[in-house]
C-alpha positions in Angstrom: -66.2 -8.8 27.4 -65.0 -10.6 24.4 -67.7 -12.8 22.9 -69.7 -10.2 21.6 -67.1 -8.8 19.7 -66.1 -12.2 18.2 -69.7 -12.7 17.0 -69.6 -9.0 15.1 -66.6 -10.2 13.4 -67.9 -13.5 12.2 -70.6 -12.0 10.8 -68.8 -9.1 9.3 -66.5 -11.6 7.8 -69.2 -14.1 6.2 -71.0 -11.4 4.3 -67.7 -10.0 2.6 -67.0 -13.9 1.8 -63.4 -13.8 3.8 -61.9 -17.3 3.1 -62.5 -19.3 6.2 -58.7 -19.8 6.9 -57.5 -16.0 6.3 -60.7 -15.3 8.1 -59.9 -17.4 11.5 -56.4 -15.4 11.4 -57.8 -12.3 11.5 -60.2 -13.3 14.3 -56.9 -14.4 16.3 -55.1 -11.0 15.2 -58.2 -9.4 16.7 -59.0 -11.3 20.0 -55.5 -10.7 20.7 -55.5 -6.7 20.2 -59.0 -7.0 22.3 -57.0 -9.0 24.8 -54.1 -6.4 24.8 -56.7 -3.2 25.3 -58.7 -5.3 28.3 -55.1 -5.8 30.1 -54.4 -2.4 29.9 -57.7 -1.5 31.1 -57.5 -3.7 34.0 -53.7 -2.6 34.9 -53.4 -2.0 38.5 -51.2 0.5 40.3 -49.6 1.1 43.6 -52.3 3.9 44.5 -50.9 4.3 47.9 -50.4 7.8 49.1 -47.3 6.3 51.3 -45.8 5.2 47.9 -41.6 6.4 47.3 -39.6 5.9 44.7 -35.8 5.2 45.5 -32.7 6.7 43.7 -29.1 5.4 43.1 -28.4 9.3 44.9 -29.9 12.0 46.5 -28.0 14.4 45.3 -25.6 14.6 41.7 -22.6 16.9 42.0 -20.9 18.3 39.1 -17.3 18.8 40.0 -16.2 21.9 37.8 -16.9 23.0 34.6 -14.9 24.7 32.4 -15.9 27.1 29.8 -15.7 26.4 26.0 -15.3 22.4 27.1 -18.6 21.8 28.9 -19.2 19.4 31.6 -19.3 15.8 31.7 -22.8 13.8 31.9 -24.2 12.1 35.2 -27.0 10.0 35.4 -29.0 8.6 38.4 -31.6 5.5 38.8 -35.2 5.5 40.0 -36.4 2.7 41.2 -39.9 0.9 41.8 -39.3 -1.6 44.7 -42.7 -2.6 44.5 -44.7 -5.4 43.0 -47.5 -3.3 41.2 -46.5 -0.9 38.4 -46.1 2.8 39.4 -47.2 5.5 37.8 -45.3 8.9 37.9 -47.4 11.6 37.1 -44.4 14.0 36.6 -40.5 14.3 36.3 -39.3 17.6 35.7 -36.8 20.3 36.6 -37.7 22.5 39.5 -36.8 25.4 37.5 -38.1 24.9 34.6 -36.9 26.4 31.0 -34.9 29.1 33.7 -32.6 25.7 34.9 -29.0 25.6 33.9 -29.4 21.6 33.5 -30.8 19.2 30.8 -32.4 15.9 31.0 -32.6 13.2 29.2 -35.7 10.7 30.7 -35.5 7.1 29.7 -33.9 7.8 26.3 -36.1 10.9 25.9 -34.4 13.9 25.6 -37.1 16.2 27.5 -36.5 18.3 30.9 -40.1 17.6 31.8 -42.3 14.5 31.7 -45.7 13.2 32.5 -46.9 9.9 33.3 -44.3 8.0 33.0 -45.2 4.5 34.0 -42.5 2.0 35.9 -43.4 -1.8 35.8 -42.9 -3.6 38.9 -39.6 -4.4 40.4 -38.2 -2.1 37.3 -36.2 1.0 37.4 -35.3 4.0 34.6 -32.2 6.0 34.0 -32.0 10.3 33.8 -29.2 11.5 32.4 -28.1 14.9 33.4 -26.0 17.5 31.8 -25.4 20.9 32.2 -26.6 23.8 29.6 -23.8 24.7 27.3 -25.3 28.6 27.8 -23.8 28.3 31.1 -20.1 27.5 30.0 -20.2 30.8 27.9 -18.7 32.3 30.5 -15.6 33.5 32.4 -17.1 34.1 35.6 -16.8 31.2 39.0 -20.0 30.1 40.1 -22.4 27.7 42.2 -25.6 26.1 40.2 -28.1 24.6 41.8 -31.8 23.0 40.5 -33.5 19.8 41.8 -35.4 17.2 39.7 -39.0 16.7 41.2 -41.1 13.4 41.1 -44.4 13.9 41.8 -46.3 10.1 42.5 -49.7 9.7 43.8 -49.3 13.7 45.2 -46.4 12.4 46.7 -43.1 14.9 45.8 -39.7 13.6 46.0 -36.4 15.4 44.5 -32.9 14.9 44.0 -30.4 17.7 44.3 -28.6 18.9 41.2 -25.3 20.9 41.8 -22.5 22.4 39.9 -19.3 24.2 40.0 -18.2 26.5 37.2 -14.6 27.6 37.7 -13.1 30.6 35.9 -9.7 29.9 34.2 -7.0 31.4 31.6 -7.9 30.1 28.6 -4.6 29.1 26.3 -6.0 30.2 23.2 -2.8 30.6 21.3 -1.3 27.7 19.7 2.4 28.9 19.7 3.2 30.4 23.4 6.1 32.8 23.3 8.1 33.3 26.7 5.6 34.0 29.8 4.8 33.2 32.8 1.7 31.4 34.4 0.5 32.0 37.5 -1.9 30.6 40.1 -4.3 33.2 40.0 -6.5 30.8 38.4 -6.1 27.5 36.2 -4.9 27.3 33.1 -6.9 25.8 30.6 -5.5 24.3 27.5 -8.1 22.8 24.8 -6.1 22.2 21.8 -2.2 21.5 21.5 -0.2 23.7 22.6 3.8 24.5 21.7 6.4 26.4 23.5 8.6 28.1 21.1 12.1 27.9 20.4 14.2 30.1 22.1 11.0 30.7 24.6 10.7 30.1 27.9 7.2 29.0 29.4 7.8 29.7 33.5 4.8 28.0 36.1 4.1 29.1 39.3 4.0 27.3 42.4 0.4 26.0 43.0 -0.7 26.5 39.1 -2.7 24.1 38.2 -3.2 23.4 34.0 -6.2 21.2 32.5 -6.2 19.9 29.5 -8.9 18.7 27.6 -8.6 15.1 25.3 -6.2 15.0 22.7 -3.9 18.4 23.4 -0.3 18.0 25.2 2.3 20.9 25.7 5.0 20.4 23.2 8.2 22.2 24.3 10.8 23.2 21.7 11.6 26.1 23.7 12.0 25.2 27.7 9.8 24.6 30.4 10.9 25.9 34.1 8.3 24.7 36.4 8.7 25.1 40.0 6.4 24.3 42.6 6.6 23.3 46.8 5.5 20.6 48.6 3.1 22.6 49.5 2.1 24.0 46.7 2.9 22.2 44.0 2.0 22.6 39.9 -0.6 19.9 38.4 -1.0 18.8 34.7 -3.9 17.1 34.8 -7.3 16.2 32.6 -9.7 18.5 32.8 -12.5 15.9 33.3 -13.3 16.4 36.8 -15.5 14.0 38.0 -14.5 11.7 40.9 -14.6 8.5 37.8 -12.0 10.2 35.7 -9.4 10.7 38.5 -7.7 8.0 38.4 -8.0 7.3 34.9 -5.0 7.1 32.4 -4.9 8.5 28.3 -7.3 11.3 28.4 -5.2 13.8 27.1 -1.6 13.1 25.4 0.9 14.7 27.6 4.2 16.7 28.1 6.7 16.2 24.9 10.5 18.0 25.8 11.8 18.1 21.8 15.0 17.5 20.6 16.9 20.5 21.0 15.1 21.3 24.4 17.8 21.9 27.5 17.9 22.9 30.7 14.3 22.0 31.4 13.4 22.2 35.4 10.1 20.1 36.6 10.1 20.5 40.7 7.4 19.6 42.8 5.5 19.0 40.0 2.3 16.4 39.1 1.4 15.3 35.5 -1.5 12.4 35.6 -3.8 11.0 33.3 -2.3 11.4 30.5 -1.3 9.0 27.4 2.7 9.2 28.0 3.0 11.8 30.8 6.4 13.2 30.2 8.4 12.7 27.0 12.2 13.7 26.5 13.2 13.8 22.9 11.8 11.7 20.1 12.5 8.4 18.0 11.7 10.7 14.5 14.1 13.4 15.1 17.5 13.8 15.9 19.0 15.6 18.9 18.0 14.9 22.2 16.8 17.1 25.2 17.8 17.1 29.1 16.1 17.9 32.5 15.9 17.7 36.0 12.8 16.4 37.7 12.8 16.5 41.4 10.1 16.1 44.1 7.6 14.6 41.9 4.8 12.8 41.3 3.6 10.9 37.6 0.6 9.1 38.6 -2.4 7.4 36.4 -0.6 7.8 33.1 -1.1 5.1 30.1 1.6 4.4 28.5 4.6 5.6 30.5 4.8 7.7 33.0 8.7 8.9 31.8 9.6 8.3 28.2 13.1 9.4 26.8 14.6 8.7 23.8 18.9 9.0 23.3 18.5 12.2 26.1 19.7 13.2 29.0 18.0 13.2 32.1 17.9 13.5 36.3 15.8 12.7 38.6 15.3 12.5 42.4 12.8 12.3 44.9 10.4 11.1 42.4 7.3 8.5 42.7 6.1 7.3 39.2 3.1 4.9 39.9 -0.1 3.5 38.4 0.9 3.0 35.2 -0.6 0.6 32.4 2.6 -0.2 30.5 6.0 1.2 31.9 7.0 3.5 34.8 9.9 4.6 33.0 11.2 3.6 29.5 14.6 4.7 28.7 15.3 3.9 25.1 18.4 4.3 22.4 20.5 4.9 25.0 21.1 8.5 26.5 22.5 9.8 30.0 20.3 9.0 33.1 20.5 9.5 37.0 17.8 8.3 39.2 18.1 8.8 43.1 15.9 8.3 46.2 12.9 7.4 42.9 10.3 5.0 44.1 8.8 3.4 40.6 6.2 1.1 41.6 2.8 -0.2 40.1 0.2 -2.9 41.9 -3.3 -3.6 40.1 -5.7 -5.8 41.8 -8.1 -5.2 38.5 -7.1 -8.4 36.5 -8.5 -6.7 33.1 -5.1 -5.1 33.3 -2.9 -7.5 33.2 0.7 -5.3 32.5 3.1 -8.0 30.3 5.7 -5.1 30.4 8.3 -4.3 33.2 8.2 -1.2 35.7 11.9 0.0 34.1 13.1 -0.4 30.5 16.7 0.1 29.8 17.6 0.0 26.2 20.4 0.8 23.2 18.4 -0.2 20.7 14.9 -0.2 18.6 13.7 -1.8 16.0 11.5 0.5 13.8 9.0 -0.6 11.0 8.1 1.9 8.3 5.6 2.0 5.7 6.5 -1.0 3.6 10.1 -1.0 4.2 12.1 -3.8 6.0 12.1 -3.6 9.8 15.0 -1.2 10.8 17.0 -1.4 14.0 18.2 1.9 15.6 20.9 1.6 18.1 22.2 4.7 20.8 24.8 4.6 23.2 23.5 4.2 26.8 27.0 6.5 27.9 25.5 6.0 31.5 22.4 4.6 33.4 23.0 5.2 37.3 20.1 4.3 40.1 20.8 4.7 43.8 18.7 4.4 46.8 16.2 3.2 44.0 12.4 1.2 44.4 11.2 -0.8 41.3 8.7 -2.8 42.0 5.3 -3.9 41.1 2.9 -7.0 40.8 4.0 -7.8 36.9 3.4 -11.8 36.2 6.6 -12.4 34.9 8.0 -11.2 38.3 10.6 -9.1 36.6 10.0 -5.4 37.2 13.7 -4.3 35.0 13.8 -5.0 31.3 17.2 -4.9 29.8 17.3 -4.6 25.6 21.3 -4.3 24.8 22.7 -4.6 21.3 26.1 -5.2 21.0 26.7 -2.3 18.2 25.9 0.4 20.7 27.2 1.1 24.8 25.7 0.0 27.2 26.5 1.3 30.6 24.5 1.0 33.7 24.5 0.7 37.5 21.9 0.1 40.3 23.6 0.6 43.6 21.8 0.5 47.0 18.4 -0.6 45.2 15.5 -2.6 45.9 14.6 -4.5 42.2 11.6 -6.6 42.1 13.2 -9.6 40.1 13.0 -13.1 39.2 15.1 -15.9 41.2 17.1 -16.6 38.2 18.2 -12.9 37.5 22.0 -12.5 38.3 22.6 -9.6 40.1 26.5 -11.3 40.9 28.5 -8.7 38.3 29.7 -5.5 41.2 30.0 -3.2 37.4 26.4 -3.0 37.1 24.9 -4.3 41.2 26.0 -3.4 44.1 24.0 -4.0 47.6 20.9 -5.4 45.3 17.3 -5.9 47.5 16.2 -8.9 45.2 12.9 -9.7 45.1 12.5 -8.9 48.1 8.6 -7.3 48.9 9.3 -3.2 49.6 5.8 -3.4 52.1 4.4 0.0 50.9 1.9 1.3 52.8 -0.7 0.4 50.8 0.3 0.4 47.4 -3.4 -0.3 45.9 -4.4 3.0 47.3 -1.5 4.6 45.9 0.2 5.1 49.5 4.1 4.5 48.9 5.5 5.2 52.1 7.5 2.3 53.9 5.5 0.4 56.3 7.8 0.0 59.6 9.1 -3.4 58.7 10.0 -2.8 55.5 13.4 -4.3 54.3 14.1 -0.8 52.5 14.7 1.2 55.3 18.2 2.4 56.3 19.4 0.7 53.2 20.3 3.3 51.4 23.9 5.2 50.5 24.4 7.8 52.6 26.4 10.1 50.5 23.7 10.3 48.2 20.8 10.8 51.2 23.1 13.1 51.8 22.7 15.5 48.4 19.1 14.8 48.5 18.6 15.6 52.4 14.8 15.7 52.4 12.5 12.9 50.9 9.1 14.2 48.7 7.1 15.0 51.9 10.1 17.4 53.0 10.9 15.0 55.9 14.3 14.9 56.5 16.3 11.6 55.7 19.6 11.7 57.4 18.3 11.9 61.4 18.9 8.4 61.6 21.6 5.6 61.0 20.9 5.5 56.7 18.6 7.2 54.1 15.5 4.5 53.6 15.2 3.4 50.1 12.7 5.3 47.3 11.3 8.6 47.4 9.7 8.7 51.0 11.7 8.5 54.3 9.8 6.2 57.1 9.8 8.4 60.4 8.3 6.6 63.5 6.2 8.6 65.8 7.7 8.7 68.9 6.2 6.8 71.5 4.5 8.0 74.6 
């Protein structure tokens, strides 16, 4: 199939005098194009009628999807398991133009395509996303569309489902004294401030999304009460099943100096950057609260963050954290019972350098061009009992301690289990009394975020009774003074009785 073609070419060459050696490279160029087409033409593909593609899923589910924000993307695989090429003659969406979805096919942003040829052993990616028309809209609703592969008359599909939830949109940047309520969620897509003098109340059950880079700054107060049963969530409002767990995807709850009297019960705040800060380094004045029966998971930075205020908190797990469970800084007033702060991380990506609890009068502050300057607060009073830190940092010190001696610095753990080093002295009765050193708490299973006491665990019926006592019930509601002493942390191990 080639020599006759190589002979036209010599003889086109010779008569328009071609040098011989730009000549012979042409000739190569050629053969080689010629080569190219003749492979192409001889390309064989897996004809077979019994022919299947395979998919990384069968079906792609969209959580929810909020309006004005949109939904996330999702992709699938196809694969050719084969050893010949295979050649689709059509990828498109079952509904056509009418579909709520988009598609983007191998880097081409089309909802249909023909012919679409994958080389043996290969596979392609198809993104999915759902039409922005469809989040223009109040209204809760199911959609559902398939993708269809069409090979050798052979029709495959994958499901394609989605879930648009109707919400209250916060679309006022200032929010003057209300009261949410779980109707529906809340959504909030840009920052959001109580006002001073205001009052924002929650509902039990409420649940409020917010969308990256908003928090809900509170110069006013915030009075949020939930149940065990119903308890309020601040959450992100990406949705999928990858973004659960995941930390810094929006910026949090910020109590401002000059905030009092703030009430977070049976609340949740996750994934955020800092998920609950009390005051702030730039201002002066300081803010209080009480936080009881609650839960700050998945959060980046710090799960509590307070600065010179005043805080208490109780039957409280703060877990999964990247930096600190709590960091208590230029000193303040804090009280933390039957609290269970705790972080394990089998991912060794993220290693954490920093302790589970940091306890500190002082901070050293760098600004602009200016020499370093070092603030200093009285810590008037620091008091855990019936306390859990403890965690898997490398230094095997889960309490940091920063104490200049310009400023206070009073605290006491008593009845506590502190994950610490050998060498820390835990002797002095002003600041430890009845200290669990070291000492593995045996969770559950704290990699899956279970923080309940395993049945051997050194923790139970350690702690003081008078304060089980004030704090009858642990954060499942189950009661914590039927037996001999409260257990340690924020969950009371009860043992089935036996048969």
């Amino acid at each position: 199939m080639v020599k006759q073609p190589y002979k036209e070419l010599l003889y086109f060459c010779r008569n328009f005098r071609i040098e011989q050696s730009k000549m012979k490279k042409l000739v190569h160029i050629l053969i080689a194009i010629l080569l190219v087409a003749v492979s192409c033409e001889d390309e064989k593909y897996a004809t077979s009628s019994d022919v299947k593609l395979e998919f990384s899923a069968t079906a792609v589910r969209f959580d929810t999807i909020f309006p004005e924000i949109g939904a996330g993307t999702q992709h699938i695989k196809v694969y050719n398991r084969y050893d010949q090429s295979l050649l689709v003659s059509s990828i498109r969406l079952a509904s056509g133009e009418a579909s709520p979805f988009h598609l983007n096919i191998n880097g081409m942003s089309s909802d249909e395509m023909q012919d679409m040829v994958i080389p043996p052993r290969d596979s392609i990616y198809i993104f999915i996303e759902v039409s922005e028309d469809v989040n223009n809209t109040n209204q809760s609703f199911f959609l559902r569309d398939s993708i269809e592969f069409i090979t050798n008359n052979n029709s495959q599909d994958v499901d394609l489902m989605a879930w648009s939830q109707e919400v209250n949109i916060v679309k006022n940047d200032i929010v003057k004294s209300e009261t949410w309520t779980n109707d529906k969620p809340y959504l909030v897509s840009r920052p959001v401030k109580v006002a001073k003098n205001a009052v924002l109340t929650i509902s039990a059950g409420t649940k409020i999304y917010f969308h990256h880079g908003t928090r809900l700054l509170v110069a006013g107060k915030i009075i949020a009460k939930g149940s065990c049963d119903q308890p309020i969530v601040f959450q992100t409002d990406r949705m999928e099943p990858l973004f659960q767990n995941l930390p810094d995807l929006w910026n949090g709850i910020v109590l401002a100096p000059g905030s009092y009297d703030n009430v977070l019960d049976f609340v949740e705040v996750r994934n955020a950057h800092i998920g609950l800060q009390v005051g702030s380094i730039e201002e002066k004045g300081f803010a209080t609260a009480v936080i009881g029966n609650s839960r700050f998971i998945s959060n980046f930075y710090a799960g509590i963050f307070s600065v010179k205020s005043k805080l208490q908190v109780y039957n409280t797990l703060i877990a999964d954290y990247h930096r600190y469970g709590a960091a208590l800084l230029l000193g303040g007033e804090y009280d933390f019972y039957h609290t269970t702060i705790a972080n394990y991380d089998l991912d060794p990506v993220k290693l954490r350098l920093t302790p589970s609890l940091l306890l500190s009068n002082y901070l050293i502050v760098n600004k602009d061009d200016k020499e370093p300057e070092t603030l200093t607060g009285d810590l008037k009073k620091a008091y855990f009992s019936n306390v859990i830190i403890a965690g898997d940092a490398p230094s095997g010190n889960e309490v940091g301690m920063e104490q200049n001696s310009e400023a206070n610095f009073n605290f006491l753990f008593d009845h506590c289990l502190l994950q610490m080093c050998d060498t820390f002295n835990v002797s002095n009765p002003n600041h430890y009394k009845h200290i669990l050193k070291g000492v593995n708490p045996r969770f559950a299973d704290p990699f899956r975020m279970r923080f309940e006491l395993d049945s051997i665990s050194p923790a139970r019926d350690a702690g003081l009774r008078d304060i089980g006592d004030l704090y009858p019930y642990d954060l499942a509601k189950q009661n914590r003074i039927s037996d001999l002493a409260p257990d340690l942390g924020a969950y009371e191990r009860i043992d089935k009785p036996k048969k």
